[in-house]
C-alpha positions as CSV (number, residue, x, y, z in Angstrom):
1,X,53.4,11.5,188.8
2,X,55.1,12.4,192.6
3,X,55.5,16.1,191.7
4,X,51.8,16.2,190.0
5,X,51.0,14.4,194.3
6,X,53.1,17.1,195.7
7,X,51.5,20.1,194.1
8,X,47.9,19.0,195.0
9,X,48.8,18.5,198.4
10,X,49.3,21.4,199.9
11,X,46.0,22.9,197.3
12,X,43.6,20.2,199.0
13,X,45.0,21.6,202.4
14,X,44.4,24.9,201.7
15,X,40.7,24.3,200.3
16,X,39.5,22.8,203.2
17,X,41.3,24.7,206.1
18,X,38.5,26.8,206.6
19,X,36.3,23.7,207.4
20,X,37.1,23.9,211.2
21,X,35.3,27.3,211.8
22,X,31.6,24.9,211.3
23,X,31.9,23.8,214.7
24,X,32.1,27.1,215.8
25,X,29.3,28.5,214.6
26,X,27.4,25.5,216.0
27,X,28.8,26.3,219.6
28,X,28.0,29.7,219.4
29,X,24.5,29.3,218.7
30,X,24.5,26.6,221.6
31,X,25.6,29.1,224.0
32,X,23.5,32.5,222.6
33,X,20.4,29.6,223.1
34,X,21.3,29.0,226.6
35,X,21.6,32.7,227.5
36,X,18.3,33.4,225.4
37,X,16.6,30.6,228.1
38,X,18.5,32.6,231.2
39,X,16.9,35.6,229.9
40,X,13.2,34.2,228.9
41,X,12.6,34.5,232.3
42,X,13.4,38.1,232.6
43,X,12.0,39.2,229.5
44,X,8.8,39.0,227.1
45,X,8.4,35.8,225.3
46,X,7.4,37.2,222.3
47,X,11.0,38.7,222.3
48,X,12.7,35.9,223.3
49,X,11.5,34.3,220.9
50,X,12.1,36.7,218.1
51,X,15.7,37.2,219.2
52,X,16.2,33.4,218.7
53,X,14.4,33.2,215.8
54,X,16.8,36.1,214.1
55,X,19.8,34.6,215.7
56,X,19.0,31.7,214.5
57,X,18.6,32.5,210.7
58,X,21.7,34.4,210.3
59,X,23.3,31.5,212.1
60,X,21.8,29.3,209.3
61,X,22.7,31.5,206.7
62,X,26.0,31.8,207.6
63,X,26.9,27.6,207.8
64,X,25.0,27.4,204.5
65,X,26.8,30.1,202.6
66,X,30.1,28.5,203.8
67,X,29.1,24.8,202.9
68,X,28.2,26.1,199.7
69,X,31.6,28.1,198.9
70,X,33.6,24.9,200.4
71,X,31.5,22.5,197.8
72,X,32.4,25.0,194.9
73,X,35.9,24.9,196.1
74,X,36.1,21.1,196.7
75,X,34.4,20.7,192.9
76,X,37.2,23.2,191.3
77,X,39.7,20.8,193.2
78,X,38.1,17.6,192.3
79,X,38.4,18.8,188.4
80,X,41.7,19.8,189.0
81,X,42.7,16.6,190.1
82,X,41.4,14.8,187.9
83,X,43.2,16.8,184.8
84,X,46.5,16.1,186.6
85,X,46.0,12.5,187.3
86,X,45.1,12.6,182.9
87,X,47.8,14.1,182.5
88,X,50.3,12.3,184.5
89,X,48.8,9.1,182.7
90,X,49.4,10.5,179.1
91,X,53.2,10.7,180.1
92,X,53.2,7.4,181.5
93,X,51.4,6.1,178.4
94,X,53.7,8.1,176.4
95,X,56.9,6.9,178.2
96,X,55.7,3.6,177.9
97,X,55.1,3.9,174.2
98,X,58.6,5.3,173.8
99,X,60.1,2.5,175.6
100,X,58.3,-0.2,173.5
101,X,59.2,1.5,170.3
102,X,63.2,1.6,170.9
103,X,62.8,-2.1,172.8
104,X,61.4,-3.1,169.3
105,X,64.4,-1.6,167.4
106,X,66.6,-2.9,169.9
107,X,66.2,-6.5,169.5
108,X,65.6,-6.1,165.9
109,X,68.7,-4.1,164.9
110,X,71.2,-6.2,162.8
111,X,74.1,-4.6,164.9
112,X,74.6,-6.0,168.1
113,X,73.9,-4.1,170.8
114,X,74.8,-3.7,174.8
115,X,73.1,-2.1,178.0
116,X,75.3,-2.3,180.7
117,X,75.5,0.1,183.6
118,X,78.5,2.3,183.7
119,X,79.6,2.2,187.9
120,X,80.2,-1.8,187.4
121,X,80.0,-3.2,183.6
122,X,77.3,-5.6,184.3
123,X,75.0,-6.1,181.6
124,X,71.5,-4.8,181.8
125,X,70.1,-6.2,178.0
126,X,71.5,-7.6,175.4
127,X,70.3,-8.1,171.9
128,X,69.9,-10.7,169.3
129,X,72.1,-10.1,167.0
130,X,74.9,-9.7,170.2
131,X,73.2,-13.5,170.4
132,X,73.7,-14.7,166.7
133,X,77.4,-12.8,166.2
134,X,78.7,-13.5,169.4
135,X,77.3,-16.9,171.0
136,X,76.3,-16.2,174.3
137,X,72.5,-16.5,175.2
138,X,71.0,-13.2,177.0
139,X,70.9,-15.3,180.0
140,X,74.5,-16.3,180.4
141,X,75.3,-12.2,179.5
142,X,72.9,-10.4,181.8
143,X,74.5,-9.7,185.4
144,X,78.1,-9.9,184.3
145,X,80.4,-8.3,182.6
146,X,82.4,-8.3,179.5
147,X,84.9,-9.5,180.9
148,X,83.7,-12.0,182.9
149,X,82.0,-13.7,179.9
150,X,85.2,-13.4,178.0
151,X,84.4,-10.9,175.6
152,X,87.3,-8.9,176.0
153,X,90.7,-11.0,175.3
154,X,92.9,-8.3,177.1
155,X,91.3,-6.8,180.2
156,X,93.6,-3.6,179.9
157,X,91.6,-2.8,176.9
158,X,88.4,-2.8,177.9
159,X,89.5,-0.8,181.0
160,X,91.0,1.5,178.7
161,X,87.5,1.5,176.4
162,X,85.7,2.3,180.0
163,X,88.0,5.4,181.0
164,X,88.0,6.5,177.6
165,X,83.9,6.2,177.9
166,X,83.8,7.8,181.2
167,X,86.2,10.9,180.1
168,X,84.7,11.5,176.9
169,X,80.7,10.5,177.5
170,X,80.8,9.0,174.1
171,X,83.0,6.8,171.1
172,X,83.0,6.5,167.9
173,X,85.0,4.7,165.3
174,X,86.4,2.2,168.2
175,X,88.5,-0.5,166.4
176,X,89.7,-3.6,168.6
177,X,89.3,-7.4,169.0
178,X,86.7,-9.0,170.6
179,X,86.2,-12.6,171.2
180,X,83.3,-15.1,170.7
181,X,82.0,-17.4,172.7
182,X,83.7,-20.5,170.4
183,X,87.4,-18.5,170.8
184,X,87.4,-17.1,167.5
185,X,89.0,-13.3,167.7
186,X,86.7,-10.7,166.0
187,X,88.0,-7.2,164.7
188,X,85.0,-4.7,165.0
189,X,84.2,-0.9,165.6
190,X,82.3,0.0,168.4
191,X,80.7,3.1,169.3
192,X,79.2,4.0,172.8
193,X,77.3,6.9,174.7
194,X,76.5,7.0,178.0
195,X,72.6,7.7,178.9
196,X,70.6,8.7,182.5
197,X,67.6,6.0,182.9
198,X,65.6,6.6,186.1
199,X,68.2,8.0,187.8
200,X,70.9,5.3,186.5
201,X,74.1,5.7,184.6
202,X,74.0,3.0,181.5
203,X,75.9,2.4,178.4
204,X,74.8,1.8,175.1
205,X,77.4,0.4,172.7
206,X,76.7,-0.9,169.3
207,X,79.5,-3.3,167.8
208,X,79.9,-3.7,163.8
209,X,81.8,-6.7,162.7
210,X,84.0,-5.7,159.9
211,X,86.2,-9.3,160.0
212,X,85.2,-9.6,157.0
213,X,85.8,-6.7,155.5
214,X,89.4,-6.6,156.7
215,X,90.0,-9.9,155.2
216,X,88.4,-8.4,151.6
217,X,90.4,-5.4,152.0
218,X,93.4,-7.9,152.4
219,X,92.9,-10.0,149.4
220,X,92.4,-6.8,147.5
221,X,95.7,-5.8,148.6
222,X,97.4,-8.7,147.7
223,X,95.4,-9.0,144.3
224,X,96.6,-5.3,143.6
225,X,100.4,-6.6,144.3
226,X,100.0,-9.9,142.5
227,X,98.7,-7.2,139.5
228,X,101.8,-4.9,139.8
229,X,103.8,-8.2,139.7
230,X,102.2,-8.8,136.6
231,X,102.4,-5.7,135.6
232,X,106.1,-4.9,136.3
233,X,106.8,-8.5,133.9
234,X,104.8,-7.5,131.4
235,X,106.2,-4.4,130.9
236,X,109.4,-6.0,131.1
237,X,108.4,-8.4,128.5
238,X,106.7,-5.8,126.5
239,X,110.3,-4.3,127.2
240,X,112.3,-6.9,125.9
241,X,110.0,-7.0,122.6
242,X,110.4,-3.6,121.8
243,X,114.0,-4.1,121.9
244,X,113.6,-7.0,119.8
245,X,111.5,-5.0,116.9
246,X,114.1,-2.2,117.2
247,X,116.2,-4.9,116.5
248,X,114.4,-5.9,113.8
249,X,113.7,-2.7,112.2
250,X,117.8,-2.1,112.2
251,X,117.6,-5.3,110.6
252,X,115.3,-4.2,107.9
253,X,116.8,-0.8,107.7
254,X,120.7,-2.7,107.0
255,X,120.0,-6.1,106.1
256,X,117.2,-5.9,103.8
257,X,118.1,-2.4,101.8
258,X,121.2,-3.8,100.3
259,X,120.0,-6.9,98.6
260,X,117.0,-4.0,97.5
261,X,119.8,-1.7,95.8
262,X,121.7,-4.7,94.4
263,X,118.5,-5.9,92.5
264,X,117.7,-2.3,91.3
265,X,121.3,-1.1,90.8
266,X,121.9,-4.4,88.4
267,X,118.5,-4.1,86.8
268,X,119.2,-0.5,85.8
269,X,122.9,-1.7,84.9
270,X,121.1,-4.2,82.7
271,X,118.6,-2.1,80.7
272,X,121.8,0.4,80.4
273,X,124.5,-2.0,78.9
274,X,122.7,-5.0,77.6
275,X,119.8,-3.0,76.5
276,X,120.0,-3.6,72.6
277,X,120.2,-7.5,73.4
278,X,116.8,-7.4,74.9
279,X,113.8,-7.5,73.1
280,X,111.0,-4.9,74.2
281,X,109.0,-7.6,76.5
282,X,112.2,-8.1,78.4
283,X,112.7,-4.9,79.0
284,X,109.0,-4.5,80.5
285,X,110.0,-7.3,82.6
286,X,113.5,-5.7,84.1
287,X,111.3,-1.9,84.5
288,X,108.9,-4.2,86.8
289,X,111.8,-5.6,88.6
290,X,112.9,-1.7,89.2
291,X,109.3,-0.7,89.9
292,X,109.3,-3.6,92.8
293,X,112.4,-2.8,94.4
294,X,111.7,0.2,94.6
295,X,107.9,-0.1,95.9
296,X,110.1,-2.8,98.4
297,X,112.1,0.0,99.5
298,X,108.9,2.5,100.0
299,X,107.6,0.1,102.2
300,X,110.4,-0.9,104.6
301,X,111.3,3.4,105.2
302,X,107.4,3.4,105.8
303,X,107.5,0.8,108.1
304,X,110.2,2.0,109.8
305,X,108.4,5.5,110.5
306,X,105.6,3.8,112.0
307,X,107.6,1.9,114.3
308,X,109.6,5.4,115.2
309,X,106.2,7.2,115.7
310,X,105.4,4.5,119.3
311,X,109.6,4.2,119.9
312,X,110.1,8.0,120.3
313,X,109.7,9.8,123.3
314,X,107.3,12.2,123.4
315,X,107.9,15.4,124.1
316,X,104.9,18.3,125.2
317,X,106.0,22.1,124.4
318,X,104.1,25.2,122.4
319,X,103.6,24.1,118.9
320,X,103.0,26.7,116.2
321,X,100.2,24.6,114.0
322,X,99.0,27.5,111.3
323,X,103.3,28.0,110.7
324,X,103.7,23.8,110.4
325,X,100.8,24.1,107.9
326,X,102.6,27.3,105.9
327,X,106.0,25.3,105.3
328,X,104.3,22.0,103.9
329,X,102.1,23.7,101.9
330,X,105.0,26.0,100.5
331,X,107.0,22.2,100.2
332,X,103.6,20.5,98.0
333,X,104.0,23.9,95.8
334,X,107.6,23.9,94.8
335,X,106.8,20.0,94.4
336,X,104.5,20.6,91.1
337,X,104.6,25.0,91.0
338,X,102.6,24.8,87.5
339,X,99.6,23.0,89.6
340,X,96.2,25.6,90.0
341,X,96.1,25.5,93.7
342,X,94.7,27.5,96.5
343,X,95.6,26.2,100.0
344,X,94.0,28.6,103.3
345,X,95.6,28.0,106.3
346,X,94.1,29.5,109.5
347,X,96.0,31.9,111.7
348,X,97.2,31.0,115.2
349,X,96.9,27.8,115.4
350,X,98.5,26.7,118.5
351,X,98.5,23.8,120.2
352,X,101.0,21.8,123.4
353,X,102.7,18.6,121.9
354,X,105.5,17.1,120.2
355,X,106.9,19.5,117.3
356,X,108.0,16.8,115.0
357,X,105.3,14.1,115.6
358,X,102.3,16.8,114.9
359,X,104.3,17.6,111.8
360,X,104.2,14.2,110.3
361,X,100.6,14.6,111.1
362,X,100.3,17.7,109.1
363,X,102.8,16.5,106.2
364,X,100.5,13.5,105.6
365,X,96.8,14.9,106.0
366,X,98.3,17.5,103.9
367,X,100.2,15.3,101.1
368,X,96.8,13.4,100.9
369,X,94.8,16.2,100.0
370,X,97.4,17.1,97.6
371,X,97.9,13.7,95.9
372,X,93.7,12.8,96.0
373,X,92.5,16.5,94.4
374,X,95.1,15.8,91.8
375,X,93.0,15.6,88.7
376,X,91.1,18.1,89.5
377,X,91.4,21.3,87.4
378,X,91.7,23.4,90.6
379,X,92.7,22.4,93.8
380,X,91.5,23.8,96.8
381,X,92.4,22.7,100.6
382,X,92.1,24.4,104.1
383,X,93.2,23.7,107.2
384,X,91.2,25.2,110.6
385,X,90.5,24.4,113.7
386,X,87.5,24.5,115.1
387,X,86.0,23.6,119.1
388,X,84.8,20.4,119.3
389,X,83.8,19.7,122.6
390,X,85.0,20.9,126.5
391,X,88.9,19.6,127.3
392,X,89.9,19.3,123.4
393,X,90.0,21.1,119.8
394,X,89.2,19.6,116.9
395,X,92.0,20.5,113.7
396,X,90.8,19.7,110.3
397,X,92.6,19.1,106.7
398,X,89.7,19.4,103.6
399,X,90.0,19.0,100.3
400,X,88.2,18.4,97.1
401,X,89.3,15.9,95.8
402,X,88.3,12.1,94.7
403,X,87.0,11.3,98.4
404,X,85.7,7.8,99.1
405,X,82.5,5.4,100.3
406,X,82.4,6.4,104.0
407,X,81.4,2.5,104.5
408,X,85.1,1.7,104.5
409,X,86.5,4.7,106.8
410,X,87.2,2.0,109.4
411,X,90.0,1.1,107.2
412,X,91.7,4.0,106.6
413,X,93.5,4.2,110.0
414,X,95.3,0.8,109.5
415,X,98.9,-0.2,108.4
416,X,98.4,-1.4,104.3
417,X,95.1,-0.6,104.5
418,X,93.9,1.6,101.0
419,X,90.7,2.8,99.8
420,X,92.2,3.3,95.9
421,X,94.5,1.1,93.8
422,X,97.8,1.2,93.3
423,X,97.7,2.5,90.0
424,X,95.3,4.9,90.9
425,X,97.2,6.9,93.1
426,X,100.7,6.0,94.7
427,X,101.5,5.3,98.2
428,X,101.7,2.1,100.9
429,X,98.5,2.8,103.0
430,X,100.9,3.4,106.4
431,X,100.4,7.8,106.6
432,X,97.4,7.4,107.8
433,X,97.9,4.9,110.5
434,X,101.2,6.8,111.7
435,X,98.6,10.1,111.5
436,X,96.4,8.1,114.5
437,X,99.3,6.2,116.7
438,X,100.3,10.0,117.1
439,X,97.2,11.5,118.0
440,X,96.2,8.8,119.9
441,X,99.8,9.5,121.9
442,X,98.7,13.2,122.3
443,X,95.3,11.5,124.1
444,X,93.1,13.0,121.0
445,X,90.8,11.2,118.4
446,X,91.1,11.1,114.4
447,X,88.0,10.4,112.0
448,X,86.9,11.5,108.7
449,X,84.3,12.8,106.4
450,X,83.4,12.1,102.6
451,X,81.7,10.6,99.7
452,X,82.7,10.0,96.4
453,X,83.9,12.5,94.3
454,X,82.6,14.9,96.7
455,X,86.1,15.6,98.2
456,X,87.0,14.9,102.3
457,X,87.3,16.3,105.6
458,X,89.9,14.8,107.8
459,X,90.1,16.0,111.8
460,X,92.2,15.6,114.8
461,X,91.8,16.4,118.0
462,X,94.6,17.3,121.1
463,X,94.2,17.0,124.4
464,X,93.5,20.8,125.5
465,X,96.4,21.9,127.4
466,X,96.6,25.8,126.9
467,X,95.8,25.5,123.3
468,X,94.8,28.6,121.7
469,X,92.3,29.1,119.2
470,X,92.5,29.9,115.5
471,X,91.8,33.4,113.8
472,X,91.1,33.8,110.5
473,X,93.3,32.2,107.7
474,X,95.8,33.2,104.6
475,X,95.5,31.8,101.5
476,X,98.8,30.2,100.1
């Protein structure tokens, strides 16, 4: 508004600086009519009188063409005025508004905010949440500084915070401690910037408790260490009880397998030398005490390889799947070489894992197929792989043989768990639950595909570590 006075100054000056010049023209026609009077004596009056009447229009003419180009000129001016004094007022409103607007904010902001001005700290405004988080009133905080309210515990930090302000213009990320007016220490970030305001220096700082926070971050901590406590003994324990069913197993494995041979070695001793004393029901009854021992025996070397498969470590290296594959196959062959059998194996098969572990896998998917498609006139099995999804591929073992009611698959990956009876087809129900603890060990999945009499689909999937895909395959 004083610059919009001082540029219309010195235009209202010039406007009417011609304005003098009127009372010239007056006196000049005052003095050509006093010389026209000296002269009416000396000449005509009819001339006189003409002369004065000329002099006197151009006279008139002149005054009223100047009055008339000063009142266009004072009009332009007066318009002009006018539009600055509008204008000047629409930047005053505006200013206004603007101040209003961030006042609003100000006091209704969450975080607590400071004015104070930067030569001397004293506090200009304070706003209500500075009120609610801190204690003291905008009255007792205006006119003083932080540190004459307290606010600051050490006053070498917050004259540190102000030279730090001063060098820099502004802060971010500021962690200290402030106090409240009840004593009780705060930790909080603070971030300032400094800010001209009719031609004074303030500070506008913005505190964010995070007390709180700290003391979650804490108990996390110490929930996190009190976990790897628990962690660290239950491994231990876990530990301990893996020692304990090694332990076990041994015991099995030593223990148990020599009362086993005793009962089937004397049983077979039996049937051999005391044969013709035993009538044809007793016999039945010692070939069913061989049969059990022997089944007993089956079980416990099962059992055992199922607690190897989680015991052992595991090692990761190129495996060769389509060549693991070939030499089982060529084992099931020379196992019954009059059986009608095709088995296709694809080529290049590669995978990253244990050697020995995925060849259990492929020795039991495979023996299953073998054993299930049994009675079948020809058998026919393949092994492929195929892409499942992104970060794994999918292996598969299929067959055509007896299959089984897909509403009891969830069974088939569990110790002693069988789909067929005993008599049906032999085995303990453990190859398949040794086939997923190693899979699962190699971070893949295992499921299956089948219905009854219509033969089954077994995959397994890897964890895709520079596994390489397979070509086509070879019949064996």
């Amino acid at each position: 508004m004083n610059k919009a006075k001082k540029d219309a100054a010195p235009k209202l000056a010039r406007r009417f600086a011609g304005l003098w010049q009127l009372p010239l023209y007056l006196l000049a026609s005052a003095v050509l009519w006093s010389l026209l009077a000296a002269l009416a004596s000396l000449l005509p009056l009819y001339l006189v009188l003409g002369t004065a009447t000329l002099v006197t229009a151009v006279l008139a003419w002149l005054i009223r063409r100047r009055l008339a180009e000063r009142y266009a000129e004072t009009r332009y001016l007066a318009r002009e005025l006018a539009a600055r004094i509008d204008e000047v007022a629409a930047r005053v409103n505006e200013k206004r508004g603007s101040e209003e607007k961030f006042f609003r904010v100000f006091h209704a902001s969450p975080v607590a905010i400071l004015i104070s001005r930067l030569d001397n700290g004293l506090h200009v405004d304070v706003n209500d949440a500075f009120e609610q988080q801190f204690g003291w009133t905008r009255t007792e905080a205006l006119g003083k500084t932080a540190v004459d309210i307290g606010m600051w515990p050490d006053a070498r930090a917050y004259a540190h915070w102000l030279e730090t302000l001063r060098q820099t213009g502004t802060l971010r990320d500021y962690e200290t401690r402030l106090r409240t007016k009840g004593g009780e220490i705060r930790q909080v970030v603070a971030a300032a910037e400094i800010v001209g305001f009719d031609e004074v220096r303030l500070v506008i700082t913005l505190i964010h408790d995070i007390t709180d926070l700290r003391r979650a971050v804490q108990e996390v901590k110490s929930l996190n260490a009190a976990l790897e406590d628990r962690v660290r003994q239950r491994t231990a324990e876990l530990s301990e009880a893996n020692k304990e069913l090694e332990s076990f197993a041994y015991s099995i494995s030593h223990d148990l397998r020599a009362p086993l041979r005793g009962i089937d070695g004397f049983s077979h001793l039996l049937a051999d030398e005391y044969g013709d004393r035993i009538d044809g029901q007793g016999q039945e009854y010692l070939a069913r005490v061989r049969q059990a021992a022997q089944r007993m025996g089956t079980l416990i070397d099962d059992l055992l390889d199922l607690s190897r498969v989680n015991r052992r470590e595991l090692r990761r290296e190129k495996v060769d799947l389509s060549q693991i594959a070939l030499e089982v196959a060529d084992e099931l062959r020379k196992s019954a070489p009059a059986r009608s059998a095709r088995i296709d194996i694809a080529e290049g098969m590669q995978a990253v894992g244990d050697p020995q572990l995925l060849r259990v896998v492929l020795e039991n998917l495979l023996g299953n197929a073998w054993k299930y498609s049994a009675r079948n006139a020809f058998t026919l099995i393949a092994v492929g792989c195929d892409r499942r999804r992104e970060g794994e591929s999918s292996y598969f073992v299929r067959d055509n043989g007896v299959g089984f009611d897909m509403a009891y698959a969830d069974k088939l990956f569990h110790p002693f768990q069988r789909l067929h009876k005993p008599g049906e087809f032999e085995g303990s129900g453990v190859g398949l639950a040794s086939v997923a603890r190693i899979v699962r060990r190699h971070r893949g999945r295992v499921w299956a595909q089948s219905a009854p009499q219509q033969g089954a689909i077994f995959h397994f999937s890897l964890e895709e570590r520079n596994q390489f895909p397979a070509s086509s395959s070879n019949p064996v």
